[in-house]
VEXLUM-13415 format. One line per 3 residues: their letters; for each residue z negated, y negated, x of C-alpha. Coordinates in pm, whole numbers, plus 50000, padded with zeros to 5 digits. Example, Ala and Ser with C-alpha at 12.3 -4.5 7.8 and 13.67 -1.06 7.14 Angstrom:
BEGIN
AS	49220/50450/51230; 49286/50106/51367
***
This chain:
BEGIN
XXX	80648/82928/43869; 80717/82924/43512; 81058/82762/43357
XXX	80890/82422/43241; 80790/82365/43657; 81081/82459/43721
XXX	81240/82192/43497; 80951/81940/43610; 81073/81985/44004
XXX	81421/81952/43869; 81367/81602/43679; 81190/81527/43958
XXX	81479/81559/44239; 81700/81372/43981; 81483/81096/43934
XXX	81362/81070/44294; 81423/80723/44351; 81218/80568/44054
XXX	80959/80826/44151; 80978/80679/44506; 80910/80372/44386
XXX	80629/80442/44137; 80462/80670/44377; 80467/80360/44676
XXX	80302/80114/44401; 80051/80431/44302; 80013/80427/44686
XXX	79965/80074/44736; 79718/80047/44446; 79507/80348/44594
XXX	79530/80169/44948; 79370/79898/44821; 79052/80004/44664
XXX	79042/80242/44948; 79024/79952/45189; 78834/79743/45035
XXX	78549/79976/44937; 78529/80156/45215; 78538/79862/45408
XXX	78244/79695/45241; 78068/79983/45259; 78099/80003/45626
XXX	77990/79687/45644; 77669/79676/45419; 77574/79997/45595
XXX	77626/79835/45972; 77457/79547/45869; 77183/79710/45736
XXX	77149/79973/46055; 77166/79644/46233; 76892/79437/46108
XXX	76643/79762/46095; 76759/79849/46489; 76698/79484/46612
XXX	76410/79421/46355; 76590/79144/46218; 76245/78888/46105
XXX	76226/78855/45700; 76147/78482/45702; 76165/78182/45923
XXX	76044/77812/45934; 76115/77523/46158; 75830/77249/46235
XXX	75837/76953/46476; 75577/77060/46694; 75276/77293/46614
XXX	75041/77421/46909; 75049/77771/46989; 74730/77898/46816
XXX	74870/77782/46478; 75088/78118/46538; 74737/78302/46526
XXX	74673/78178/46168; 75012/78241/46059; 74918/78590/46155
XXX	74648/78592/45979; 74809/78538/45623; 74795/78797/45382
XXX	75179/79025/45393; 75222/78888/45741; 75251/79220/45930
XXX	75428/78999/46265; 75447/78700/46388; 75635/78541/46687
XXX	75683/78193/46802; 75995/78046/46982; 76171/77706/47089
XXX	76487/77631/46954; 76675/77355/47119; 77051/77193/47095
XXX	77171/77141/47440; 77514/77147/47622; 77683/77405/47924
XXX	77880/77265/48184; 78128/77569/48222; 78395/77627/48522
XXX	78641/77432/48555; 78538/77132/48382; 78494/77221/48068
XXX	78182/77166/47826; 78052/77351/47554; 77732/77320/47295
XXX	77485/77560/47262; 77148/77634/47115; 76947/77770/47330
XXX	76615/78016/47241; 76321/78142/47430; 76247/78477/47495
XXX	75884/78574/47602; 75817/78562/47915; 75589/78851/47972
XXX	75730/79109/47741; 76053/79171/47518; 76058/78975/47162
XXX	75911/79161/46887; 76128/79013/46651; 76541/78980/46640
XXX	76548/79151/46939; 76854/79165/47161; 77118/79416/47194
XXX	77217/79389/47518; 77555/79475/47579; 77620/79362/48035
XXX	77359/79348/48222; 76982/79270/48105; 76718/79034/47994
XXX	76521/78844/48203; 76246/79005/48413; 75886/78910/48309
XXX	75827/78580/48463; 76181/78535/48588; 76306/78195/48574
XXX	76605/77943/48586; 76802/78265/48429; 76973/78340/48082
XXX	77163/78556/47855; 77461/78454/47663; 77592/78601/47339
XXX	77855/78790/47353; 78161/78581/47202; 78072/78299/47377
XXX	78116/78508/47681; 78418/78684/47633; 78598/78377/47500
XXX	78518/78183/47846; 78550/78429/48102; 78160/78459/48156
XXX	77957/78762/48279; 77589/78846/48491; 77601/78615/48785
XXX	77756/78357/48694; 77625/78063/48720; 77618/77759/48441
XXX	77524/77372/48457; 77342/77300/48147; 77151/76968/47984
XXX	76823/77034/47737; 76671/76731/47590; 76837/76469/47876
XXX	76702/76748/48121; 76974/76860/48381; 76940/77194/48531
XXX	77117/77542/48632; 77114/77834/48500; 77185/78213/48655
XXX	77354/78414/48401; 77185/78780/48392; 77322/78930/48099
XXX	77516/78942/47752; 77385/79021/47423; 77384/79040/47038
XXX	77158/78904/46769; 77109/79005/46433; 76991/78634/46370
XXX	77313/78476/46514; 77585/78742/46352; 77774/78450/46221
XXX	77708/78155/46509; 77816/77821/46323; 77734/77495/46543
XXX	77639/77173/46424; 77922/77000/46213; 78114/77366/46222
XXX	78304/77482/45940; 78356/77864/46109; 78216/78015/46447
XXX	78424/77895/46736; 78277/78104/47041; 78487/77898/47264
XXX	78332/77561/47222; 77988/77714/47119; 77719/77955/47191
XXX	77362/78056/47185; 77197/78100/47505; 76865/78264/47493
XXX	76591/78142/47822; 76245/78212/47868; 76017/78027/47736
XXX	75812/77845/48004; 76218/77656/48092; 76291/77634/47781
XXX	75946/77447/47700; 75954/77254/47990; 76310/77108/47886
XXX	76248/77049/47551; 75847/76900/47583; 75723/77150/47429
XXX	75481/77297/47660; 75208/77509/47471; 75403/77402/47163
XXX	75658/77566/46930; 75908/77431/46673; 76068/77757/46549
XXX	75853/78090/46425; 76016/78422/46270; 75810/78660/46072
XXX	75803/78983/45941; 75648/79065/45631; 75434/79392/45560
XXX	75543/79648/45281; 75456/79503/44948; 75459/79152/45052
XXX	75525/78906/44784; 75795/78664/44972; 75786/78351/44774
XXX	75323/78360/44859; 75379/78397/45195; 75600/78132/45233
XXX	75423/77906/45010; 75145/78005/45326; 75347/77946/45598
XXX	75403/77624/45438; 75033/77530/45398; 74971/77587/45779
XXX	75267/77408/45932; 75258/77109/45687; 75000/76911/45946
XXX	75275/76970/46220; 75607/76857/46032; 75695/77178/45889
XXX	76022/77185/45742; 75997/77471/45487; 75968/77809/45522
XXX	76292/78053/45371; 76350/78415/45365; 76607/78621/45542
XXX	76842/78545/45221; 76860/78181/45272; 76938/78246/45683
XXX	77256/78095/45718; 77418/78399/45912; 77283/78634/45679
XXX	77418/78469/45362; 77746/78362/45492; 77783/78766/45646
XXX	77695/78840/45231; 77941/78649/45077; 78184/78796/45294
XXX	78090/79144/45119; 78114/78986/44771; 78466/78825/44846
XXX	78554/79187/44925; 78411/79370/44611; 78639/79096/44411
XXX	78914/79198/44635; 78861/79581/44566; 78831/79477/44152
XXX	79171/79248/44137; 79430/79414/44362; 79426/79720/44210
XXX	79457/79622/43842; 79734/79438/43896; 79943/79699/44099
XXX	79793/80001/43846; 79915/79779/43564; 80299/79731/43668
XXX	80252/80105/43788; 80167/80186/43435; 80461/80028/43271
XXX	80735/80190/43478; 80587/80542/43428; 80619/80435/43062
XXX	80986/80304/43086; 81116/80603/43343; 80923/80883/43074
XXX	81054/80696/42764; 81410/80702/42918; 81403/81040/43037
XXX	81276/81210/42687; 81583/80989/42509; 81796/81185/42766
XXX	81634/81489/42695; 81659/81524/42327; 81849/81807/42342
XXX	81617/82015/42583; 81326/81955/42418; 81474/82063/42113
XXX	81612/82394/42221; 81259/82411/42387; 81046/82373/42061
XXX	81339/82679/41891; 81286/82919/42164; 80925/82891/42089
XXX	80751/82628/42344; 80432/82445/42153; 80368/82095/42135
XXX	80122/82147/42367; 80307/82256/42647; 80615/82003/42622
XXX	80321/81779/42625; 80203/81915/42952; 80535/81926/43110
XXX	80547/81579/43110; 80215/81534/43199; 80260/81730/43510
XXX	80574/81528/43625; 80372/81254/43597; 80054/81414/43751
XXX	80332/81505/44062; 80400/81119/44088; 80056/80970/44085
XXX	79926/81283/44320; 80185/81191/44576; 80126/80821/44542
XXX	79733/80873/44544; 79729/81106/44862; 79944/80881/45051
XXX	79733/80587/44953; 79421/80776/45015; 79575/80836/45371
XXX	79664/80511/45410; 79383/80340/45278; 79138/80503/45521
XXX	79344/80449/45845; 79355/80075/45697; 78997/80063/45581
XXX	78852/80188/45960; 79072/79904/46107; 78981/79623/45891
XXX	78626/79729/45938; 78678/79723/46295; 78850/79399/46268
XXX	78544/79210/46055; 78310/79414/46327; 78482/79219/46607
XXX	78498/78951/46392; 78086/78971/46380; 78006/79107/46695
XXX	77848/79398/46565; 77724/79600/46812; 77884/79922/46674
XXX	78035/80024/46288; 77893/80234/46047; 78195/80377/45910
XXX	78250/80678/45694; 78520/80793/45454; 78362/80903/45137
XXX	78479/81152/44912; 78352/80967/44639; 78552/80633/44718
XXX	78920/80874/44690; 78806/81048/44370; 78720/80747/44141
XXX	79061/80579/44312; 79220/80917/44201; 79104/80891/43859
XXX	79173/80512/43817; 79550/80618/43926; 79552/80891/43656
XXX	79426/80670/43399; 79672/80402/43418; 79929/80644/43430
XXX	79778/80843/43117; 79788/80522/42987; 80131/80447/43051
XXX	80287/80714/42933; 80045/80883/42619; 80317/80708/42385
XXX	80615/80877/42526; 80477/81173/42577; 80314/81196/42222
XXX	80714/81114/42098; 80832/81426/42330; 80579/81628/42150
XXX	80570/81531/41819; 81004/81569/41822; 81094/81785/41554
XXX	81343/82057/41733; 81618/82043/41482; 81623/81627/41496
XXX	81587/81654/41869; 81887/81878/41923; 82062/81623/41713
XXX	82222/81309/41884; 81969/81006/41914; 82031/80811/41602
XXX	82225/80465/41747; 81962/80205/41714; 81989/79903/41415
XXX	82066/79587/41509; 82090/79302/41317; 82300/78970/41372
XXX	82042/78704/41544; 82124/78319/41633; 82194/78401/41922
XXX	82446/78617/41878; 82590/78325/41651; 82555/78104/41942
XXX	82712/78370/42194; 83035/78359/41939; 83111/78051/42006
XXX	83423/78001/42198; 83401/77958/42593; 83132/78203/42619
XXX	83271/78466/42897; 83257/78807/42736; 83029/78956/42980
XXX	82748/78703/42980; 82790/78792/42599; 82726/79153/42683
XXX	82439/79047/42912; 82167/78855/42706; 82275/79035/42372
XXX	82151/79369/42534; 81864/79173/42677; 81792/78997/42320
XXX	81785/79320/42136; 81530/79470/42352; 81258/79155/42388
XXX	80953/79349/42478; 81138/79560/42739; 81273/79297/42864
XXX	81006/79080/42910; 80821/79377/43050; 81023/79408/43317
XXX	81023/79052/43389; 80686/79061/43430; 80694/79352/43663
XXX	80930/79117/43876; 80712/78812/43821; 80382/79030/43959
XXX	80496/79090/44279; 80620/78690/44318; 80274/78607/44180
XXX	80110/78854/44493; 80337/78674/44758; 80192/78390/44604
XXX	79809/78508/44632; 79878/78616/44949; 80019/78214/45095
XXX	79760/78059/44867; 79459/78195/45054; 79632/78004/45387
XXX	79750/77759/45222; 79389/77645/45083; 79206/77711/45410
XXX	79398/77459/45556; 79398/77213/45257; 78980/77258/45319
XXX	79001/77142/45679; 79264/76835/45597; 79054/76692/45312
XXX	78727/76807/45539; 78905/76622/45851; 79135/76305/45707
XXX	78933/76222/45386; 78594/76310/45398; 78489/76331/45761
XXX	78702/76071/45997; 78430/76083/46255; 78612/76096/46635
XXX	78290/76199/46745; 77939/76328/46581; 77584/76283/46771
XXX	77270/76420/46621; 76929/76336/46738; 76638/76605/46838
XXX	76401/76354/46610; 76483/76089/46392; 76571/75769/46573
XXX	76519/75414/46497; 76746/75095/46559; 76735/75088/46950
XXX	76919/75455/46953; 77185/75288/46733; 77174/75023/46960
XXX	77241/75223/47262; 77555/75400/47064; 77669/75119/47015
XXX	77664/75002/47362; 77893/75283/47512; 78206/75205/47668
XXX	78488/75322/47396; 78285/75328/47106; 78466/75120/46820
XXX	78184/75207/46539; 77867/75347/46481; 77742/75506/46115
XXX	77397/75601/46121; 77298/75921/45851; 76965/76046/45800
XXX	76916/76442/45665; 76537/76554/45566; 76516/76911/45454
XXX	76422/76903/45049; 76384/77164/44759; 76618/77020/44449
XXX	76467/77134/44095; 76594/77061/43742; 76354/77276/43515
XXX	76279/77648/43654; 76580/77618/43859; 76539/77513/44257
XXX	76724/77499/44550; 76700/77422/44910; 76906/77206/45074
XXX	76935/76891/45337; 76891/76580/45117; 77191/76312/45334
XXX	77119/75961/45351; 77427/75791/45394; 77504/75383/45457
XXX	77683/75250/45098; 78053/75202/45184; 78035/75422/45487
XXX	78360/75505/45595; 78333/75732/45838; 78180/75972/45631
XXX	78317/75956/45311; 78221/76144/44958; 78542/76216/44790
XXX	78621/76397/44481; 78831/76716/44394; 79116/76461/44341
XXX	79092/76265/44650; 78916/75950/44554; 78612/75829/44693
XXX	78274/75861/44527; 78031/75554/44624; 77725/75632/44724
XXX	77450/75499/44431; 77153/75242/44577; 76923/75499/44356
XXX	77042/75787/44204; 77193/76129/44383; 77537/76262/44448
XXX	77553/76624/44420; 77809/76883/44509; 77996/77029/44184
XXX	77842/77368/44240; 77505/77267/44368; 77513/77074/43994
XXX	77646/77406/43823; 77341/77579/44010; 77082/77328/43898
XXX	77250/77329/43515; 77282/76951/43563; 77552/76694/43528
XXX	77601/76351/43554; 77328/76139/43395; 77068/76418/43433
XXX	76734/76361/43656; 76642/76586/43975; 76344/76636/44145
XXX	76383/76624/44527; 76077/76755/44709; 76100/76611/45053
XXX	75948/76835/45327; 75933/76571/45584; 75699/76326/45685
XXX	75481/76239/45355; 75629/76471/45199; 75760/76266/44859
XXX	75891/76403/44528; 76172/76180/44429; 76272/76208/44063
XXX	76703/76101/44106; 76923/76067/43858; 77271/76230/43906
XXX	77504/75930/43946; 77822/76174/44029; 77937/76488/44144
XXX	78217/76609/44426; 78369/76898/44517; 78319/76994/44869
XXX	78423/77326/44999; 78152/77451/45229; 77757/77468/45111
XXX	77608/77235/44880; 77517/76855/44944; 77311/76590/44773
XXX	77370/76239/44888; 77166/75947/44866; 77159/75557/45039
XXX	76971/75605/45340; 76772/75323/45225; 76637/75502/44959
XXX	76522/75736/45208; 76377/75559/45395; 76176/75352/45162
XXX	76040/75695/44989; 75937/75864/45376; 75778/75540/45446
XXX	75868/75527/45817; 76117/75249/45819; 76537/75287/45851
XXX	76551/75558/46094; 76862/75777/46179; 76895/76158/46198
XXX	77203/76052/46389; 77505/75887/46364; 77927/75933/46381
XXX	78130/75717/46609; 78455/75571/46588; 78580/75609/46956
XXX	78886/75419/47133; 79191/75649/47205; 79109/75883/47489
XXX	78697/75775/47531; 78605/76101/47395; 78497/76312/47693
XXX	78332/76019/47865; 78133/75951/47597; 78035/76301/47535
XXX	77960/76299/47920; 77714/75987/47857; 77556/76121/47544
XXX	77420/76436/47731; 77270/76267/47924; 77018/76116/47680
XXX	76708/76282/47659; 76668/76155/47254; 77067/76322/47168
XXX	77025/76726/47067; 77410/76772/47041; 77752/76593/47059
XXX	78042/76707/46909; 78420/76525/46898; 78631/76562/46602
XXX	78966/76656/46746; 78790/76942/46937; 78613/77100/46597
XXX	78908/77058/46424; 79167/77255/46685; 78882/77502/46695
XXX	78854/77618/46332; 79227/77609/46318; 79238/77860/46576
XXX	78964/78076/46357; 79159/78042/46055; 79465/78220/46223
XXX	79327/78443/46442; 79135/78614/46147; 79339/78484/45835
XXX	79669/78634/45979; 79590/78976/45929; 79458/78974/45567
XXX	79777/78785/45395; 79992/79012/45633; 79872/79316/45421
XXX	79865/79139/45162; 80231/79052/45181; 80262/79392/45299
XXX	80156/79500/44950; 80332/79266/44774; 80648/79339/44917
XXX	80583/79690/44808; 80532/79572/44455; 80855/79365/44394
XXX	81075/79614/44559; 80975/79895/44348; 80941/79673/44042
XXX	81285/79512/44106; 81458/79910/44169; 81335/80037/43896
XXX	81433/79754/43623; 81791/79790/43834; 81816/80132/43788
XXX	81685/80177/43428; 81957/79878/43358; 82220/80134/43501
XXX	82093/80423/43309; 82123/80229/42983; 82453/80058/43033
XXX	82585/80372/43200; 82787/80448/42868; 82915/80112/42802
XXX	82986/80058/43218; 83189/80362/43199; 83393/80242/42885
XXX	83476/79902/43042; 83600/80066/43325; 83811/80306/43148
XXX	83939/80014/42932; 84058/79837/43235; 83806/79664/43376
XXX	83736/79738/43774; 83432/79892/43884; 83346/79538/44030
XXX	83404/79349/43693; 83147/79615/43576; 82913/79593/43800
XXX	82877/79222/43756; 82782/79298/43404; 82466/79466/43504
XXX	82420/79242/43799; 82397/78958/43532; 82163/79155/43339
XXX	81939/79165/43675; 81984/78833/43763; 81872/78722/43435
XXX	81559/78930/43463; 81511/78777/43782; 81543/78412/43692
XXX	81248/78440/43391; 81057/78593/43639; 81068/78346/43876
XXX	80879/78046/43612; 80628/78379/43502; 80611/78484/43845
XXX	80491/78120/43984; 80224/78103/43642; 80074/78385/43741
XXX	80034/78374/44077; 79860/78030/43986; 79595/78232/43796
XXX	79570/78474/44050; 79492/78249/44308; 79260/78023/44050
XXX	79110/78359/43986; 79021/78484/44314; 78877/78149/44393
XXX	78612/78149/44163; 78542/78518/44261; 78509/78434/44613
XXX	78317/78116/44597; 77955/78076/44646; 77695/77816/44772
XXX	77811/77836/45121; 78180/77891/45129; 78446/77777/44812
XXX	78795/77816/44867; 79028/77562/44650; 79329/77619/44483
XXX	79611/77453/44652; 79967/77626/44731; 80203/77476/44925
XXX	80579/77406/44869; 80699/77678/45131; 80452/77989/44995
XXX	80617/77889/44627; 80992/77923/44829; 80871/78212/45033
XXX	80754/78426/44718; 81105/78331/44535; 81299/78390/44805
XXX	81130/78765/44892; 81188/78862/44553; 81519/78719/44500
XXX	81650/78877/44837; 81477/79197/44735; 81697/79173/44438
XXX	82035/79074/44542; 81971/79396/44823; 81927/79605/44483
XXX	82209/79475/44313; 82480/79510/44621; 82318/79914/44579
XXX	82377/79878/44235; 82766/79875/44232; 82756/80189/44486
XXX	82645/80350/44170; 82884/80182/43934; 83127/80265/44128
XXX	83043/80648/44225; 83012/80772/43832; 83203/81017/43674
XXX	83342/80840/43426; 83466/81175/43233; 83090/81324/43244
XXX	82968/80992/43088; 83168/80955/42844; 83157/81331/42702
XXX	83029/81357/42306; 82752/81483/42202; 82738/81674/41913
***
């Protein structure tokens, strides 16, 4: 080992501490884009291995009721390589013990296995060929109520009463992400998917020698947007409701936003930890080659190049970010394989592709030696570039010139040491500000971390109290006319009845076009309500269309603009609406006329797609009970019951994520907060060690630089709260899509909660801080150099 390693290991053991804490935010940083790319690589890869496995369909349509040799000429369209036909029905379980839970329930064949999203069974089996009065359950709903093979279930199809033999549990590729009618996020408590054979399922739902659901695979070369321009041709006659590839699924796009909210987690989290990472490799080098003048001079005399002081410090560096990588490498993978685990339960995937790729540690690697390169080229250039016979002298004091505030500090009544305080603080501004912004990045994380909580339940208040203040919902298996209303209306505890109509439609402004459910609502409905990012309510215009904000930023219209709405329902209309207003819901994309309007333009007179009650305290389950029994009402679902549910989801899965996060962030302010303590010290060591020797007591000292610290600490705070403001505005926009937007809303306790971390992670520093006040060698200090 040559005498410049030597030297390296030797700064090294002296400046442990700051290389502790640069090496755990190195670490942390590395962890990160560890996770998170391996993570969504796991994930993309499982779901892929998935969907091949179970031969996930590439395209699916709904229709009201088509015979059974339509499916023959669907097979006959050109890029149609398979075709298979199914029922798809709402229904309800009657569960043990009391309880009740929906369901949809699909066929399976009866003589063979499905073709298409076939079933991973994971207890027991599928039904036999020709079985009946038998079923198989999906898996979550299974686990989460205690259910198994040979159980037996009550349930209710289309008014239809009848019991069912549970044979087995399964998976589906097509129901990874099982969201139930008026769901926000899969509750596998309160709702399933229960596959039957066909000939019950038929039976139940009138659909003998009939289908109303068909998946499809599509041969190799296929051109997607022909065949379901096709599909659409054939089933039009029957009430087709518009054929959609595998990307518009609902499972399948809400499972692929969940990837893209990760790759924006793998892009932020690092920068921000490699940034503050950077800036105290820059501080600790700068400080240590002022305190090495004198080395490095006698260095360059006795013959050492540029290049190898250069080096030196390079490889105490390279020692830091090594140590800080590997562990993070380490860490990240262990954490990586159980967050992948954790969204695989989370899914219900079968099994997890998961691998740890060289590939993923080496370009985290090189990002960590880049910001550090970064940090610290410019003291390492000055180390270099240091004359030997100006390095061996003293450093030159630095020149300071009189400033207001140093007038201002002057001024009588002014306690000596605050004077002491900001004028060092004043005559280094970018320093300080620096490391006030180190401080301020790991409130602003704290804050990132709360703020993703925070706005998940902010969605499900304004979702619940403002917009939605349904006690129950009831949707229809066909759209109903005033005598269903009538009946509603009729039940024993229901207060008010709001009828809503939804008709599938394509929305186009120019070349731009999207699918969605076009929402007929009742003009000063208030039940279901549209309301604005702000809170207030948004009428609903006799002519024109309300559209979501990002459905609008989709279409590249605003307010005032005309859409055409192509119905695919009934005759089928184009409706040309202008854009009367736009609102920001959280979760897909609406457009919102008067149900009148509807009406008028499908030419079938006011009908209902169903309706939301307003129910007297307590009438809920009985008038669930009723409802199922009603041959005409597909599914029934009470407010109070949804909302406990996705409250439950939100903390069962949410509670991990801001736990690392917080995790991290902790991390970050600690180290951020030691080192700006103990580069303080290493400044006002001189001038510490004067006071003291002047009189003062290692306390009254002490408080000097525990000023300094606690002035640091209170212009983080203000910067600290800013930023984590754009962090969290930031990450919502790189998380939102069509399906899923997350607001920005932070509470009052995750601002207190990221102050208070970092301010007790401080005054912990700052109580260490006078141990080493206290412990220096005063004489040693204070020597001259000459």
């Amino acid at each position: 080992m040559s005498a410049l390693d030597h030297k390296a290991w030797h700064d090294l053991g002296r400046m442990r501490g700051q290389a502790v804490a640069v090496g755990a935010l190195i670490a942390s940083a590395m962890a990160v884009w560890v996770t998170t790319v391996l993570t969504e690589r796991a994930m993309l890869r499982t779901r892929d291995a998935y969907y091949a496995r179970q031969r996930f369909a590439d395209a699916f349509a709904s229709v009201r009721r088509a015979p059974e040799p339509v499916g023959a000429r669907l097979a006959a369209i050109p890029g149609v390589a398979e075709v298979e036909t199914r029922v798809i029905w709402p229904g309800r379980l009657d569960l043990p013990g009391g309880r009740r839970a929906r369901a949809t329930f699909v066929s399976l064949p009866d003589r063979a296995p499905p073709r298409l999203n076939v079933l991973a069974v994971r207890d027991g089996r599928l039904p036999l060929p020709g079985e009946r009065g038998v079923a198989v359950l999906t898996e979550g709903f299974a686990v989460a109520n205690r259910l198994g093979p040979g159980d037996d279930l009550g349930a209710v199809v289309n008014g239809r009463r009848t019991r069912l033999r549970v044979v087995g549990v399964a998976l589906s590729p097509e129901y990874v992400y099982a969201v139930g009618p008026g769901m926000l996020f899969p509750d596998d408590r309160s709702y399933g998917v229960v596959w039957a054979p066909r000939t019950d399922l038929a039976e139940a739902a009138g659909l003998d020698g009939a289908f109303d659901a068909v998946a499809l695979r599509l041969g190799p070369g296929a051109a997607e947007p022909d065949v379901l321009a096709a599909v659409d041709r054939v089933l039009e006659p029957w009430g087709g409701a518009g054929a959609h590839g595998r990307r518009d699924q609902t499972s399948h796009r809400y499972l692929s936003d969940e990837l893209t909210q990760l790759r924006a987690l793998a892009l932020v989290m690092p920068a921000i930890f490699l940034g503050i990472a950077a800036f105290l490799l820059s501080v600790i080098v700068s400080r240590l080659v002022a305190q090495q003048r004198p080395q490095v001079g006698m260095l360059k005399a006795l013959g050492y190049s540029d290049l190898a002081l250069a080096v030196h410090y390079a490889k105490l560096v390279g020692a830091v970010v090594a140590a800080g990588a590997a562990a993070g490498a380490v860490g990240g993978a262990l954490l990586g394989r159980g967050l992948a685990r954790m969204y695989a339960e989370f899914y219900r995937f079968p099994f997890l592709v998961y691998a740890d790729a060289p590939a993923v540690v080496a370009s985290g690697a090189a990002l960590c030696a880049l910001a550090a390169l970064v940090g610290v080229a410019g003291a390492v250039a000055r180390a270099a570039r240091l004359p030997p016979a100006e390095a061996m002298r003293p450093e030159p004091p630095a020149a300071f010139r009189a400033t207001g505030l140093d007038r201002l500090l002057a001024r009588p009544g002014v306690p000596p040491a605050w004077r002491m305080v900001l004028r060092n603080l004043s005559r280094r501004p970018v320093r300080a500000a620096l490391s006030a912004l180190g401080i301020a990045s790991g409130i602003a994380v704290i804050v990132l971390a709360g703020a993703m909580q925070d706005a998940l339940h902010h969605l499900l208040g304004v979702y619940f109290r403002d917009a939605r203040r349904e006690d129950a919902i009831v949707v229809f298996s066909e759209a109903s006319g005033a005598d269903a209303l009538a009946e509603l209306r009729a039940l024993p505890g229901v207060r008010a009845v709001e009828p809503f109509r939804g008709v599938p439609a394509t929305l186009r402004s120019g070349p731009r076009r999207h699918r969605t459910e076009l929402a007929g609502l009742e003009p000063g409905a208030r039940l279901w309500r549209l309301v604005d990012a702000r809170g207030r309510e948004v009428p609903v215009p006799p002519a024109g269309v309300v559209l979501s904000s990002q459905l609008a930023r989709m279409l590249g219209v605003a307010p005032g603009d005309t859409v055409l709405a192509e119905v695919h329902e009934g005759r089928r209309p184009v409706l040309a609406l202008p854009v009367a207003a736009l609102v920001d819901d959280f979760v897909g994309v609406s457009a919102t006329v008067s149900r009148a309007r509807l009406d008028a333009a499908l030419g079938d007179g006011p009908r209902a797609s169903g309706a939301l009650l307003a129910l007297a305290p307590g009438a809920g389950p009985e008038v669930e009970a009723r409802l199922a029994e009603r041959p005409r009402v597909a599914a029934v679902a009470l407010g109070d019951e949804l909302r406990r549910s996705m409250e439950a989801v939100i903390g069962r899965f949410m509670g991990g994520v801001v736990a690392v996060l917080a995790g991290f962030a902790l991390v970050l302010a600690g180290g951020v907060v030691y080192n700006a303590a103990r580069v303080a010290h290493a400044e006002r060591q001189r001038e510490l060690a004067t006071l003291q020797v002047l009189g003062f007591t290692p306390g009254e000292a002490w408080r000097i630089l525990a000023g300094e610290l606690a002035v640091l600490v209170l212009l983080a705070i203000p910067a600290g709260c800013a930023l984590g403001l754009a962090l969290a505005t930031l990450s919502s926009r790189l998380v939102s899509s069509d399906l899923f937007r997350l607001p920005v809303v932070i509470s009052p306790g995750t601002w207190a909660r990221a102050v208070g971390v970092v301010c007790a992670a401080s005054a912990l520093l700052v109580a260490l801080a006078r141990r080493w006040v206290a412990n220096v060698d005063l004489v040693e200090v204070l020597k001259a150099r000459e």
